[in-house]
GUDREN-432293 format. One record per atom (N, C-alpha, C): residue in three letters; x, y, z. Coordinates in steps of 0.2 Angstrom, whole numbers, plus 5000, padded with zeros to 4 digits. Example, Ala and Ser with C-alpha at 12.3 -4.5 7.8 and 13.67 -1.06 7.14 Angstrom:
ALA506649725039;ALA506249785039;ALA506649845039;SER506449895035;SER506849955036;SER506450005039;
REM end
This chain:
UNK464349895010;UNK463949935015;UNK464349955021;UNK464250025024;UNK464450035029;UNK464450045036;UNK464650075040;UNK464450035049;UNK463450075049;UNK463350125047;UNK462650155046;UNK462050095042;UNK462350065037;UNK461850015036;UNK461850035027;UNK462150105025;UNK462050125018;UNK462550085013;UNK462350085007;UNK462950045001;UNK463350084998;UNK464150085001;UNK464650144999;UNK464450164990;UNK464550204990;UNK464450264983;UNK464950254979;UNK464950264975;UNK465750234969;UNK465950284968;UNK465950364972;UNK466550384973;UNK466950354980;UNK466750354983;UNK467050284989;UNK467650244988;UNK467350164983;UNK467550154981;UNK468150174976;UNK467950234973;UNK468850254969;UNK469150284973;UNK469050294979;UNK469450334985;UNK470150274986;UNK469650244988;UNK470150154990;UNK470550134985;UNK470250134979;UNK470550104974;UNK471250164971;UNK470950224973;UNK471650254973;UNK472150254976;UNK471950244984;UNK472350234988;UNK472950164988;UNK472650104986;UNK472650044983;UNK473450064980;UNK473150094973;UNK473750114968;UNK474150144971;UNK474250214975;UNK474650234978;UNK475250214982;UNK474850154985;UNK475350104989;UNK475750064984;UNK475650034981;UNK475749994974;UNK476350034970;UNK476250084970;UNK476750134966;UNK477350164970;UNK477050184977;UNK477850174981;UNK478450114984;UNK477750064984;UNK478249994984;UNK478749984979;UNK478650024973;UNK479050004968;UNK479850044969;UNK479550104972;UNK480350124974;UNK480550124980;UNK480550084983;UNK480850064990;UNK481550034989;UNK481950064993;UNK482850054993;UNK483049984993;UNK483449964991;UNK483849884993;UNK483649844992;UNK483349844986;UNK482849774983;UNK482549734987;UNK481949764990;UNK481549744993;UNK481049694989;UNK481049724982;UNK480449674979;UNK480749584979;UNK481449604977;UNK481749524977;UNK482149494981;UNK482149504985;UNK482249484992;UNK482049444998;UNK481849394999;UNK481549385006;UNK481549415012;UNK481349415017;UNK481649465024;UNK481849515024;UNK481349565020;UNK481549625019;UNK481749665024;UNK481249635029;UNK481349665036;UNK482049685038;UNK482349615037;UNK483249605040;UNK483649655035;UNK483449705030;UNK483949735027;UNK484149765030;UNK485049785030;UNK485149855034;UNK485149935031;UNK485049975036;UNK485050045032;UNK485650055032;UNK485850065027;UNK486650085026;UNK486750165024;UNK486350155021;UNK486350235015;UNK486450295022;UNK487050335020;UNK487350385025;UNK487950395023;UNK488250445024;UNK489050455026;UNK489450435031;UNK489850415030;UNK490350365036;UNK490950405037;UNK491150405044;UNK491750435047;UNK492050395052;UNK492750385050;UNK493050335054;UNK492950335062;UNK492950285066;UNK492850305071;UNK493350255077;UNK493550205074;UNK494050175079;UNK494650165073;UNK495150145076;UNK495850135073;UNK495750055069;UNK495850055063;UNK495949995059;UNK496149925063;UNK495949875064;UNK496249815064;UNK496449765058;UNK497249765057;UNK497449765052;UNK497949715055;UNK498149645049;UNK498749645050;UNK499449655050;UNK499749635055;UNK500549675057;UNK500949635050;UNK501249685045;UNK501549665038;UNK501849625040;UNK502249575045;UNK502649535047;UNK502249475048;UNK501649475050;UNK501249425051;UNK500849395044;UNK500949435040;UNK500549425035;UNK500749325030;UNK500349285028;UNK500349205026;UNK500649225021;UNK501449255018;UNK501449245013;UNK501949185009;UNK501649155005;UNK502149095001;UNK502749114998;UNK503049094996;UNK503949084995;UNK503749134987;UNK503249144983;UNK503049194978;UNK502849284982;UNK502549254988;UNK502349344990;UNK502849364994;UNK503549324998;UNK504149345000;UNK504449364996;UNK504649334988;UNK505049374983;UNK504649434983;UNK503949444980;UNK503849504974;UNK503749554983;UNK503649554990;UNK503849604994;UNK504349614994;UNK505049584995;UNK505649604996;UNK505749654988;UNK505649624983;UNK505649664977;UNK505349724975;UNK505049744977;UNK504649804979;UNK504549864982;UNK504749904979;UNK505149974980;UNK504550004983;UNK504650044990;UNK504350124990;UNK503850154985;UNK504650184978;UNK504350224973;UNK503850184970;UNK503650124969;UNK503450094965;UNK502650094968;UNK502550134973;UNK501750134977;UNK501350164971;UNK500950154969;UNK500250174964;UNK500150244967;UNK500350234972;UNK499950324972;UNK500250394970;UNK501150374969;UNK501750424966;UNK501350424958;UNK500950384952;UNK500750384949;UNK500150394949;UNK499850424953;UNK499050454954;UNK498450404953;UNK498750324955;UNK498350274956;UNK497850274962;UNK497350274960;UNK497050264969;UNK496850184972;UNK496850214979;UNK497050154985;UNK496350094982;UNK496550034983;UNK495749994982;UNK495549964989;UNK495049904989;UNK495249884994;UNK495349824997;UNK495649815003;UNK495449865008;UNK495749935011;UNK496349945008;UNK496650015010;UNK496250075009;UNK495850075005;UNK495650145006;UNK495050135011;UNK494950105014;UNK494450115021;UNK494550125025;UNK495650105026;UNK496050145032;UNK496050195032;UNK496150225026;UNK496450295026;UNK495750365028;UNK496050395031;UNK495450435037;UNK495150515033;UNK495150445027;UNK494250485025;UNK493550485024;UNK493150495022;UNK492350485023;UNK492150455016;UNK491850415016;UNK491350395011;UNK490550375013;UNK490350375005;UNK489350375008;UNK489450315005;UNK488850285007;UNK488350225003;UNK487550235002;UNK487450214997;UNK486850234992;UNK486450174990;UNK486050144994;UNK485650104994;UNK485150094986;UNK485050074982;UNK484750074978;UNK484250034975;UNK483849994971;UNK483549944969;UNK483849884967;UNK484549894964;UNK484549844962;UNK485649844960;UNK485649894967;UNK486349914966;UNK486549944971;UNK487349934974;UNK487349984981;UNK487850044978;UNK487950084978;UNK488350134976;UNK488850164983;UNK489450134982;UNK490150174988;UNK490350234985;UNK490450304987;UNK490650334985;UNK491350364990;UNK491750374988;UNK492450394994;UNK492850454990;UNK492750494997;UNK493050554997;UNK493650554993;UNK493950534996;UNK494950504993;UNK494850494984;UNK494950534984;UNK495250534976;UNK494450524974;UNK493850544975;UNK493050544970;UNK493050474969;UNK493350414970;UNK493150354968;UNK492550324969;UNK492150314965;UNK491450274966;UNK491550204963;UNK491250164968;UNK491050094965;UNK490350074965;UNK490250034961;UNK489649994960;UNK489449944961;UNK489149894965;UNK489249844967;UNK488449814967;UNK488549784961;UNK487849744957;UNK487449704962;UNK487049704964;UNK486549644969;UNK486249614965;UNK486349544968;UNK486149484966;UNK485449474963;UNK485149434958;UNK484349424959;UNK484149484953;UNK484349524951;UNK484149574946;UNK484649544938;UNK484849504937;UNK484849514929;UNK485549544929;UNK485949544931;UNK486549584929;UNK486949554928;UNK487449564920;UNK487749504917;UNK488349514922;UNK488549434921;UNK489249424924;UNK489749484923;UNK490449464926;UNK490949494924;UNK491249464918;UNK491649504913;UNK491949484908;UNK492749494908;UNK493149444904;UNK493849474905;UNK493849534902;UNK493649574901;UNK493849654900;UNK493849684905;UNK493249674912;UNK493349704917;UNK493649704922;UNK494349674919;UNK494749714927;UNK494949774926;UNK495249804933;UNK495249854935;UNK495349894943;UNK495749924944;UNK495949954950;UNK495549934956;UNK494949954955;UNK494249924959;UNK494149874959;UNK494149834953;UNK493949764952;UNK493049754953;UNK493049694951;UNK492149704950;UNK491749664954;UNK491149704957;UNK490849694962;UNK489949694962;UNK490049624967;UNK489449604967;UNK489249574974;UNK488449584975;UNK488349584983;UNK487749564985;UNK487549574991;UNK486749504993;UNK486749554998;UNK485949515003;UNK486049545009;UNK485949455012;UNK486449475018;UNK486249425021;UNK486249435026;UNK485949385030;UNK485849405039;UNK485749475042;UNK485349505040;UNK485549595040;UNK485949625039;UNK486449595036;UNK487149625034;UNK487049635026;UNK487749675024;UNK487649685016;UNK488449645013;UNK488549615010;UNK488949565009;UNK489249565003;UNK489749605001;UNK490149624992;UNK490849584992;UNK490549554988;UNK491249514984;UNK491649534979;UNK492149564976;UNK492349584972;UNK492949534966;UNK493249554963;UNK493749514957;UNK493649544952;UNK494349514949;UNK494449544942;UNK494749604944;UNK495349604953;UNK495749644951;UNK496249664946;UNK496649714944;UNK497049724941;UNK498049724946;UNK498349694943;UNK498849684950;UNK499149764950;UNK499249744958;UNK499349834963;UNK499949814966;UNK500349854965;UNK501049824973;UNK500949844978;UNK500249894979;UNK500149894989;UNK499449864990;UNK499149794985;UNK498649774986;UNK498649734992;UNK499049684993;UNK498949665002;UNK499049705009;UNK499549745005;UNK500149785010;UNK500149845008;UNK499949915010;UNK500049965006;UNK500650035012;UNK500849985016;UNK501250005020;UNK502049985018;UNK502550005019;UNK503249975018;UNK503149935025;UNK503449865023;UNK503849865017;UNK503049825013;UNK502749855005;UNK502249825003;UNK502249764999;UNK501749755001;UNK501549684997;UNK501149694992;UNK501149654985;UNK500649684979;UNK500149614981;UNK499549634975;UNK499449594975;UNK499049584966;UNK498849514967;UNK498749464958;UNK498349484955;UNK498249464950;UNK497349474947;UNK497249424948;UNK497149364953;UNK496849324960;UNK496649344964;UNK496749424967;UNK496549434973;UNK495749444974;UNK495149414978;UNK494849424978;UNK494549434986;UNK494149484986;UNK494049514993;UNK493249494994;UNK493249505002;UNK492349475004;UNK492349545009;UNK491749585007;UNK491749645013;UNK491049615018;UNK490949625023;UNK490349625024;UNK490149695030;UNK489749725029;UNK489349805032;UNK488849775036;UNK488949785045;UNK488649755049;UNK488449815052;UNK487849835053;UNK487549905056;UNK487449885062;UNK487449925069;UNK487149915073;UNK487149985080;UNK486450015077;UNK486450075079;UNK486850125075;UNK487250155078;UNK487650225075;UNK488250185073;UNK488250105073;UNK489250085073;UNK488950055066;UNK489450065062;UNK489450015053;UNK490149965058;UNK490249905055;UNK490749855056;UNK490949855049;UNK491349845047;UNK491749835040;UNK492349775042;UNK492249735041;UNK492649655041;UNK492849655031;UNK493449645031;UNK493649645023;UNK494149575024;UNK494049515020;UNK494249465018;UNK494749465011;UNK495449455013;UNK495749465007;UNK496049395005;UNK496049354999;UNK496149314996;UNK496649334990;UNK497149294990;UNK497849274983;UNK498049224986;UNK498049144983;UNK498549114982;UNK498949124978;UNK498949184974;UNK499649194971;UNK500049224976;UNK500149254981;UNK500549284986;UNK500349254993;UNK499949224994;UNK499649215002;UNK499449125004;UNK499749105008;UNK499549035008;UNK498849045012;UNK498649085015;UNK497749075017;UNK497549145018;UNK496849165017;UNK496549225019;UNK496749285025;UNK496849355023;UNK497049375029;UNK496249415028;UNK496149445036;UNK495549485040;UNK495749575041;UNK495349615038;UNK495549695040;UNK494949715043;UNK494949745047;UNK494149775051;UNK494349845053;UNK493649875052;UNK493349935051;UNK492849975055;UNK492950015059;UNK492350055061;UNK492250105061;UNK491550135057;UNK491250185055;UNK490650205060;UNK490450285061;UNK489850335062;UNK489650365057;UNK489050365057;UNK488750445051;UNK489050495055;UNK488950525048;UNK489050615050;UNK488650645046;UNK488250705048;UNK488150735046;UNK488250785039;UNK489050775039;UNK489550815035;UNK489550785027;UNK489550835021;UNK489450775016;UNK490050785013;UNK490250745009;UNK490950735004;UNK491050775002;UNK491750785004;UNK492050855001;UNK492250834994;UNK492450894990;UNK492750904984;UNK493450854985;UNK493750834981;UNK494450814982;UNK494750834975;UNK495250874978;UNK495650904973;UNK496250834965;UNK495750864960;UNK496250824957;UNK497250794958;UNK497350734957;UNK497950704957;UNK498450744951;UNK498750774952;UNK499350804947;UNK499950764943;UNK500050714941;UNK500650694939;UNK501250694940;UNK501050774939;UNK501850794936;UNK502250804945;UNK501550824949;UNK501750814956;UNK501850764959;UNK501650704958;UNK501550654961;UNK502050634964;UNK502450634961;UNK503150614962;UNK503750634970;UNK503450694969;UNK503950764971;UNK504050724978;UNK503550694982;UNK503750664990;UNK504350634989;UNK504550584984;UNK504950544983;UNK505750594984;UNK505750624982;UNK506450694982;UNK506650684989;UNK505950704995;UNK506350725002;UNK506250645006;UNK506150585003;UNK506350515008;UNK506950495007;UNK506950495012;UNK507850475014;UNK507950405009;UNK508650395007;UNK508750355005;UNK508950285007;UNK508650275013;UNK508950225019;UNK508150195017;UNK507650225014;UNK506750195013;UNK506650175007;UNK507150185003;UNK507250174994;UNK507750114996;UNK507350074991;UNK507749984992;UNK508250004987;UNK507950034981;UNK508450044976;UNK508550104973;UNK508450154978;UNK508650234976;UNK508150244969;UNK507550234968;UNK507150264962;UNK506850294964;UNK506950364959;UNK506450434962;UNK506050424955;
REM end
């Protein structure tokens, strides 16, 4: 019955009851796994293109905890021997330093990184949805990733890298790193600033955890095309570095 004292019509009532559904049917596609989630509220919006915006804090190569195993395999560690003379691309955390743009794509039951530098997309499975573990088949330059939201943050843990000789260190003099290495990112929004904190872990090279941090703005601007890697070219920088930067003169 309505405020007049009449008994709503059953067109009325299918009004609501549409309405009803309609709500019911956009809930279902709401970003960032809302539905399985607690404190939806606390999610952050990520989903944007990001541009660097302060200088990397990184540790200084000399600082870095390495054991009497990560001393040998840097000092043994050639220049030429960087992944990217062979059109490997950077993982991370190196590729966050380097000063290009990447998006993140918020989704149900998954976050999607995309990065400019070399088209590299990751996929990083969220927790609570069903997704099988990792297997030994899947290592890989990226290694494999999985993630939560916690405290309003988004929180990706990665493994099953593939060993990189500029996984710790992708500066001379570099450090590789194991298929032990396993990293913690955590995506701290606040207002216009993203925080990027990446936790890098190998006890095969590292007697404890080292810290790289990162600061991001949107941009308006979206990812550009990135020109495929050439092989045959890759190499060519190697010809004009002094030989005084070759440990062992390999071009």
């Amino acid at each position: 019955m309505d405020y007049t004292g009449k008994i709503a019509t059953p067109r009325r009532t299918s009004e609501v009851g549409g309405v009803v559904t309609l709500l019911l049917t956009l809930a279902a596609y709401l970003p960032g796994g809302l539905q399985a989630q607690e404190g939806a509220s606390k999610l952050p919006d990520l989903s944007s293109v990001w541009q660097r915006s302060a200088r990397p804090v990184t540790p200084a190569p000399e600082e870095l905890p390495l054991n009497a195993r990560g001393i040998g395999m840097r000092d043994a560690i050639d220049e030429a021997q960087h992944p990217m003379y062979d059109c490997v691309p950077a993982a991370i955390p190196h590729i966050l330093g380097d000063p290009y743009n990447f998006s993140i794509e918020q989704q149900q039951d998954r976050v999607i990184i995309r990065y400019e530098k070399d088209e590299i997309a990751r996929t990083v499975w969220l927790e609570g949805h069903g997704h099988p573990a990792a297997l030994s088949s899947d290592f890989s330059v990226q290694g494999f990733s999985t993630g939560r939201y916690e405290d309003g943050d988004l929180v990706v843990e990665t493994t099953h890298f593939t060993f990189d000789p500029s996984g710790i260190e992708d500066k001379p003099p570099m450090v590789p790193s194991s298929t032990s290495k396993r990293t913690v990112e955590r995506y701290s929004r606040d207002g216009d600033q993203l925080s990027v904190e990446v936790t890098v872990e190998d006890p095969r090279f590292l007697t404890e955890s080292v810290l790289f941090s990162f600061q991001f703005a949107p941009t308006e601007t979206p990812l550009e095309a990135w020109i495929p890697c050439d092989p045959g070219q890759a190499r060519n920088a190697l010809r004009y570095m002094p030989e005084s930067e070759l440990k062992y003169g390999i071009r």
